[in-house]
MIDRENBA-743217 format. One record per residue: residue number from 1; residue in one letter; z, y, x of N, C-alpha, C in turn. Coordinates in pm, whole numbers. Last residue first. Example, Ala and Ser with C-alpha at 12.3 -4.5 7.8 and 13.67 -1.06 7.14 Angstrom:
  lomi  zavo     n.z     n.y     n.x    ca.z    ca.y    ca.x     c.z     c.y     c.x
     2     s     708    -225    1285     714    -106    1367     787       3    1290
     1     a     780    -569    1319     780    -450    1230     780    -330    1320
This chain:
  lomi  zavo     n.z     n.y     n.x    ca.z    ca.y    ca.x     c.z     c.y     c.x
   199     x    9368    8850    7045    9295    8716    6940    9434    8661    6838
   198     x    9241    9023    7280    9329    8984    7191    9291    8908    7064
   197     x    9150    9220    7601    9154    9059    7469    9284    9056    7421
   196     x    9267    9420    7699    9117    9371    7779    9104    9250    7677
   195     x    9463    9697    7656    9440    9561    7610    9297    9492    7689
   194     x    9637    9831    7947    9526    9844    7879    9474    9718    7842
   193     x    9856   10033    8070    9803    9936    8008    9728    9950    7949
   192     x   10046   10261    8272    9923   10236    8206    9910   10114    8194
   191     x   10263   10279    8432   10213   10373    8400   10065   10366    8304
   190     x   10537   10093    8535   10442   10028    8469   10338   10204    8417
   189     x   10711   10135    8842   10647   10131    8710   10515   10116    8653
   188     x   10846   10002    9101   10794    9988    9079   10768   10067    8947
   187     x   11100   10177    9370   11092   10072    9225   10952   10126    9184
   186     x   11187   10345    9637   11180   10168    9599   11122   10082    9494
   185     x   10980   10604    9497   11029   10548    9570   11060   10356    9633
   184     x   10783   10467    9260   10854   10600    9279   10968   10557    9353
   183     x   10473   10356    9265   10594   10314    9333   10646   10452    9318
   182     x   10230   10230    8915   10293   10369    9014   10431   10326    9118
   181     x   10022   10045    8790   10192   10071    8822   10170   10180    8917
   180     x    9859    9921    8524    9811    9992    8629   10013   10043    8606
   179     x    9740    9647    8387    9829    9675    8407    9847    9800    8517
   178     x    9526    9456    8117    9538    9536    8285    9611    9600    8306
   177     x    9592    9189    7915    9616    9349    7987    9579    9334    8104
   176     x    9589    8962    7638    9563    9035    7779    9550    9178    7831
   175     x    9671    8759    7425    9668    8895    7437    9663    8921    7611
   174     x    9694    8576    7097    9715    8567    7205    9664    8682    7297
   173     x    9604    8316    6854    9699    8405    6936    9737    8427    7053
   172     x    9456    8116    6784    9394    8283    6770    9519    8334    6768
   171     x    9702    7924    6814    9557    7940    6819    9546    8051    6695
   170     x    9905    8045    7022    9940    7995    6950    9729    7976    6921
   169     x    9910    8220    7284   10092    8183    7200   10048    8089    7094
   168     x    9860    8306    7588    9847    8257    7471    9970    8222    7452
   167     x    9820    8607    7823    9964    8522    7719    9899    8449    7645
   166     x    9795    8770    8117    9734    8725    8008    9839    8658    7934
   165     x    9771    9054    8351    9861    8956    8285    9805    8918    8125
   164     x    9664    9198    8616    9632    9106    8482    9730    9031    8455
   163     x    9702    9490    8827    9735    9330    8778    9699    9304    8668
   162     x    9739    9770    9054    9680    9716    8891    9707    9555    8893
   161     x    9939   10010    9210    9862    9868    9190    9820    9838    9051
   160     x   10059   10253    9443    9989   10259    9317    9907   10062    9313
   159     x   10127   10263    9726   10223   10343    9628   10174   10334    9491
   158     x   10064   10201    9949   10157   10086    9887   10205   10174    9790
   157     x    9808   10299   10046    9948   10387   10079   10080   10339   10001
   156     x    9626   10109    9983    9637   10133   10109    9798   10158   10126
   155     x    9735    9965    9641    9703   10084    9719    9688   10107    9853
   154     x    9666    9655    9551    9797    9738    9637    9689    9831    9690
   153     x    9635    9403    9337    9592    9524    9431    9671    9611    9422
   152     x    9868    9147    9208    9815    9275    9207    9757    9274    9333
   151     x    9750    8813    9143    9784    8885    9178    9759    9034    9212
   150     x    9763    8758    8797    9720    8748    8833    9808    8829    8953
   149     x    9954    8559    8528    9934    8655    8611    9852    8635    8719
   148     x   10017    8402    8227    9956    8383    8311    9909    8549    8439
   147     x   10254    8254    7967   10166    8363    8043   10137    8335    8175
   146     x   10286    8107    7673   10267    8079    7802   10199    8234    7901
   145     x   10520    8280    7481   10413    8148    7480   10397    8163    7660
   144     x   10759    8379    7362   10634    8386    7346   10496    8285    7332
   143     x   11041    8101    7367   10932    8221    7445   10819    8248    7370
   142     x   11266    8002    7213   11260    8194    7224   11158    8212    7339
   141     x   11186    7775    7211   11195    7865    7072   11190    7988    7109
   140     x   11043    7569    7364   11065    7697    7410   11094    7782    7280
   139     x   11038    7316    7229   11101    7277    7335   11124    7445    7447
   138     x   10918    7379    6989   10973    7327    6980   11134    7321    7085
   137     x   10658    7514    7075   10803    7591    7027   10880    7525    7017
   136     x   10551    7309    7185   10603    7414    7307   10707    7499    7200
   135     x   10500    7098    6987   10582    7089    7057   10655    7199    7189
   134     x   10330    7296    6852   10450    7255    6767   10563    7217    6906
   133     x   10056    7402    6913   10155    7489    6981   10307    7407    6903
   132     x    9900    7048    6909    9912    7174    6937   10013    7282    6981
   131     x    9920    6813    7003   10030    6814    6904   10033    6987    6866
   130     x    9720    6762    7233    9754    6639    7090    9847    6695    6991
   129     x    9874    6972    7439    9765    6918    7394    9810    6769    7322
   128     x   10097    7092    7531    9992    7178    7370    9943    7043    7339
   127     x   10204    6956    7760   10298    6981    7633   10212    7023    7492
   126     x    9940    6950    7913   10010    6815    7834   10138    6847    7759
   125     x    9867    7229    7935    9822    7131    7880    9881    7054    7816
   124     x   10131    7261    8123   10120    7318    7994   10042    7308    7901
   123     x   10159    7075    8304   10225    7054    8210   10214    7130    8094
   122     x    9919    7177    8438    9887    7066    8392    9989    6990    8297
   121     x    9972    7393    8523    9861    7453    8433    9880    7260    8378
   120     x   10358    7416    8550   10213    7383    8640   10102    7329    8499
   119     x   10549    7631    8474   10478    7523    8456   10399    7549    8534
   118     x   10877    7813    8496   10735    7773    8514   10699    7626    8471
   117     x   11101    8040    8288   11045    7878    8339   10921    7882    8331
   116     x   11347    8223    8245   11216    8233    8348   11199    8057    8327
   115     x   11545    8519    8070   11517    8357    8151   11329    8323    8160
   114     x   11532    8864    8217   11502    8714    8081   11493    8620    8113
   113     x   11542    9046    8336   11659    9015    8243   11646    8885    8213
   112     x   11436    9010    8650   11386    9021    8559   11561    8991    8488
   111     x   11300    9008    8938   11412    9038    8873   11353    9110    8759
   110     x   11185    8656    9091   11167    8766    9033   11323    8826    8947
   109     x   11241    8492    9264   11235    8593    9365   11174    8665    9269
   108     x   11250    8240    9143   11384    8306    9197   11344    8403    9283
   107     x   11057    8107    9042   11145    8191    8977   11212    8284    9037
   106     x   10713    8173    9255   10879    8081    9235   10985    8185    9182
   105     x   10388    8031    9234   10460    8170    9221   10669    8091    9211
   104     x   10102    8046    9469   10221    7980    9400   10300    8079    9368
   103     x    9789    8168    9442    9929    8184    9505   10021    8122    9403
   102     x    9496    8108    9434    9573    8075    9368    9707    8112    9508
   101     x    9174    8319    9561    9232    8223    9546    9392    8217    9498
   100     x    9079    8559    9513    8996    8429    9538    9084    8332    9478
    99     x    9244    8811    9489    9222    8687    9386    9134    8568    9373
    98     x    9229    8981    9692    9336    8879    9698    9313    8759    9571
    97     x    8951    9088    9650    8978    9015    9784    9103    8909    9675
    96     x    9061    9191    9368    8883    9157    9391    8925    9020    9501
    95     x    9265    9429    9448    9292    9281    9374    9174    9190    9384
    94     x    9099    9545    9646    9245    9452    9751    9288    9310    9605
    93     x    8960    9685    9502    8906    9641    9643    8982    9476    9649
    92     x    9177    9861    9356    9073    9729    9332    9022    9689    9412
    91     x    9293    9991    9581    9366    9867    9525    9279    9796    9412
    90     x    9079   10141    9682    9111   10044    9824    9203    9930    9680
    89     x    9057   10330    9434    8945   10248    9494    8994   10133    9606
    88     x    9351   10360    9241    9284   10407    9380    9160   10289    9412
    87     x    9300   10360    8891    9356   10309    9033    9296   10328    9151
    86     x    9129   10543    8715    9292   10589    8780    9351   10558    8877
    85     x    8921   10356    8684    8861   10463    8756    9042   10538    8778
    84     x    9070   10201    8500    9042   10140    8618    9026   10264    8704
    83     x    9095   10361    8248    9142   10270    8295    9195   10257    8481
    82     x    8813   10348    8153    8882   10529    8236    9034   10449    8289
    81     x    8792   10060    8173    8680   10192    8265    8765   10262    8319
    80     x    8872   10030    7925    8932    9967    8050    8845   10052    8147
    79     x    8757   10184    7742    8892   10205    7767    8950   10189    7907
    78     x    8467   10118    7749    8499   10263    7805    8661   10278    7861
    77     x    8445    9791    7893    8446    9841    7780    8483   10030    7858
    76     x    8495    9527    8080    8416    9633    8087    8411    9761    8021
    75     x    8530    9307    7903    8655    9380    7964    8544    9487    8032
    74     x    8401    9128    7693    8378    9230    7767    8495    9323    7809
    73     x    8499    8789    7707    8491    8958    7600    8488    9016    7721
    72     x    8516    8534    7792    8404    8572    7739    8439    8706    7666
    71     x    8774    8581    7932    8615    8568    8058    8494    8591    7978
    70     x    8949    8583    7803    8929    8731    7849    8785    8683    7940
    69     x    9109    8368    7747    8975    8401    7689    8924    8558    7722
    68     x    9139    8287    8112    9157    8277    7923    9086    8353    7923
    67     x    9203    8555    8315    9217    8441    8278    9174    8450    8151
    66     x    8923    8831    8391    9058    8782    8326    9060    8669    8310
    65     x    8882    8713    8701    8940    8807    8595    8865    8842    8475
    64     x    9010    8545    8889    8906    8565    8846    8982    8648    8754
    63     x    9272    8298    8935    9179    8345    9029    9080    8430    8914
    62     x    9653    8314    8851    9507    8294    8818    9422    8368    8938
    61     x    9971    8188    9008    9905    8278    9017    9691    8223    8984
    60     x   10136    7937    8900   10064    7975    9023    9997    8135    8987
    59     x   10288    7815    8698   10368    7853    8846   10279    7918    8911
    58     x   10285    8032    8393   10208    7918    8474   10231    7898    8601
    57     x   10575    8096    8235   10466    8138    8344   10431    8048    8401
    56     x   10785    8224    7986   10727    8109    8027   10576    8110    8116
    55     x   11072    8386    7910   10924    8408    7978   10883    8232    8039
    54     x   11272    8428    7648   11239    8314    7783   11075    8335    7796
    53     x   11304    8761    7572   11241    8623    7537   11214    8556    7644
    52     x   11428    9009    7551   11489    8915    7490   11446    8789    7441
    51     x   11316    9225    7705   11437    9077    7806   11518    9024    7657
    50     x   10975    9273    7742   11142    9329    7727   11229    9228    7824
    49     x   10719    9245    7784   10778    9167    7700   10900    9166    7675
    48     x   10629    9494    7928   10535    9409    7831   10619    9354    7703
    47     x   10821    9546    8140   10774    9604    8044   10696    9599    7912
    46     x   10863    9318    8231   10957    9398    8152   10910    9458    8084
    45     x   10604    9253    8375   10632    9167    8250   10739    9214    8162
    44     x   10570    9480    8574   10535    9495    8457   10542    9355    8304
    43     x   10803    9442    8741   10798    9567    8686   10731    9563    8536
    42     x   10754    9167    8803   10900    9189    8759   10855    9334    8646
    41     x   10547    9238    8947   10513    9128    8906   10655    9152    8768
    40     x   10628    9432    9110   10520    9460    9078   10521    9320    8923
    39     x   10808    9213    9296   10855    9339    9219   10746    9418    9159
    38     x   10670    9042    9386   10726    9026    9279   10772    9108    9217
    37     x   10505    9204    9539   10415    9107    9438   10523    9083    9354
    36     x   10727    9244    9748   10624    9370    9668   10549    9290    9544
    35     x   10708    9015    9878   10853    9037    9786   10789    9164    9678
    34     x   10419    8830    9806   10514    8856    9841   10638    8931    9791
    33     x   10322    8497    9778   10305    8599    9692   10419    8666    9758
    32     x   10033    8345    9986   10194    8372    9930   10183    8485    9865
    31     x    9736    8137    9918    9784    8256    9984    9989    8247    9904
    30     x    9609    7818    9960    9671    7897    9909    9749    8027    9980
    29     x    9293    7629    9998    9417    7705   10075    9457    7820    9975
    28     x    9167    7309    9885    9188    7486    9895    9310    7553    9965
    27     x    9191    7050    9903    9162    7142   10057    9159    7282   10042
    26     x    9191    6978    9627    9304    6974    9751    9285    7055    9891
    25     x    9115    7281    9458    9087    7158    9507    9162    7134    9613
    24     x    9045    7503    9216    9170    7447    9257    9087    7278    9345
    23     x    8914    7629    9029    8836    7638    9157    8957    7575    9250
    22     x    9069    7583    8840    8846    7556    8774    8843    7517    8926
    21     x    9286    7673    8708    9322    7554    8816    9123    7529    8834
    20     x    9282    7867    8593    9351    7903    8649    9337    7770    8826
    19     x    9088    7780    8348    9070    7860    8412    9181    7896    8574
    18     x    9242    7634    8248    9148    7561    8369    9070    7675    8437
    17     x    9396    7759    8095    9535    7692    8195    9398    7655    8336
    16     x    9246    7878    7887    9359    7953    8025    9409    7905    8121
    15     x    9179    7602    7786    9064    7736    7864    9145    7831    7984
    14     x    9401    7525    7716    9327    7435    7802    9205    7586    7879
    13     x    9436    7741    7505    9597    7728    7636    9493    7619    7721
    12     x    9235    7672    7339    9253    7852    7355    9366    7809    7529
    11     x    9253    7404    7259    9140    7508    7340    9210    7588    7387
    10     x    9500    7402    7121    9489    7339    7200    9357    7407    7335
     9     x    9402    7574    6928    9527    7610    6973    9524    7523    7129
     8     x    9214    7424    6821    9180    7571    6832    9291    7628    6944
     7     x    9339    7195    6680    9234    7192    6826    9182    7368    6871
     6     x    9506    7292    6572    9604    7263    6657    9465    7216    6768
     5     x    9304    7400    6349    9423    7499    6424    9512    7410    6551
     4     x    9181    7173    6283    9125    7218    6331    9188    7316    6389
     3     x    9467    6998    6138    9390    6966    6252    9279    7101    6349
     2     x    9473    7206    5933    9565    7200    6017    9543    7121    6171
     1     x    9238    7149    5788    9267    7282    5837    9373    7278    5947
């Protein structure tokens, strides 16, 4: 039993992590994430996950939607629908376009309460994998687990965006959103979520 939970566990963070890296090849070209991306990016992991847990984030930004196990459940569903149909038509458009491809992502241009450490999809493998989720708590006690973002769509009128943010934590743990934000003036909020997987 315990074997088959640390290969379950092991799956579940290898599916998210290749998902992220599937269409990754040296000649791919990478886009930047900008200062609006982080503050969008900032807005809604606060909100999600507060500021009393070391956020642990795959360095790059996922292609496709949803990372992890969100590719086999129907995110389609009525919720995510009335959902979606809120965000302006041009900022799904714009997440669709901007998520071809992988943007690097770097601590220090998010504001956030909570301590911050990235991985690259290939250390977060090789910390799960053979020993399942033991050695990442081990060596992250106060994070969640690993999360994974996508980059937002931006409203024409930069005033409304949606984003994916996914998390495994453990095997059959683990949780994805669509994220719909509002700009009230300078600052970003989080105005809607919506589960898309959970396990």
């Amino acid at each position: 039993m315990k074997r088959s939970r640390s290969i379950t566990a092991s799956f579940i963070v290898a599916v998210a992590v290749l998902f992220v890296v599937r269409r990754s090849t040296a000649a791919e070209e990478e886009i930047a994430c900008t200062d609006e991306d982080y503050s969008i990016f900032s807005a809604a992991l606060t909100d999600l996950y507060g500021t009393n847990w070391t956020l642990v984030l795959l360095n790059r930004t996922s292609t496709g939607h949803p990372p992890g196990l969100g590719a086999s459940v129907d995110v389609g569903g009525k919720q995510t629908r009335a959902m979606l149909e809120a965000v302006p038509k041009e900022a799904r458009e714009d997440y669709d376009r901007r998520n071809k491809l992988h943007a690097p992502i770097k601590a220090d241009h998010f504001r956030i309460g909570s301590p911050l450490v990235l991985l690259s999809p290939e250390e977060a493998i090789k910390l799960i994998d053979g020993g399942g989720w033991a050695p990442f708590k081990r060596k992250y006690p106060y994070a969640q687990g690993v999360t994974i973002l996508s980059l937002p769509g931006i409203s024409a009128r930069r005033d409304a965006a949606v984003l994916y943010v996914g998390q495994s934590c453990g095997g059959l743990c683990g949780e994805g959103f669509l994220v719909r934000l509002a700009k009230d003036g300078n600052r970003w909020r989080v105005v809607a979520k919506e589960t898309v997987w959970v396990s």
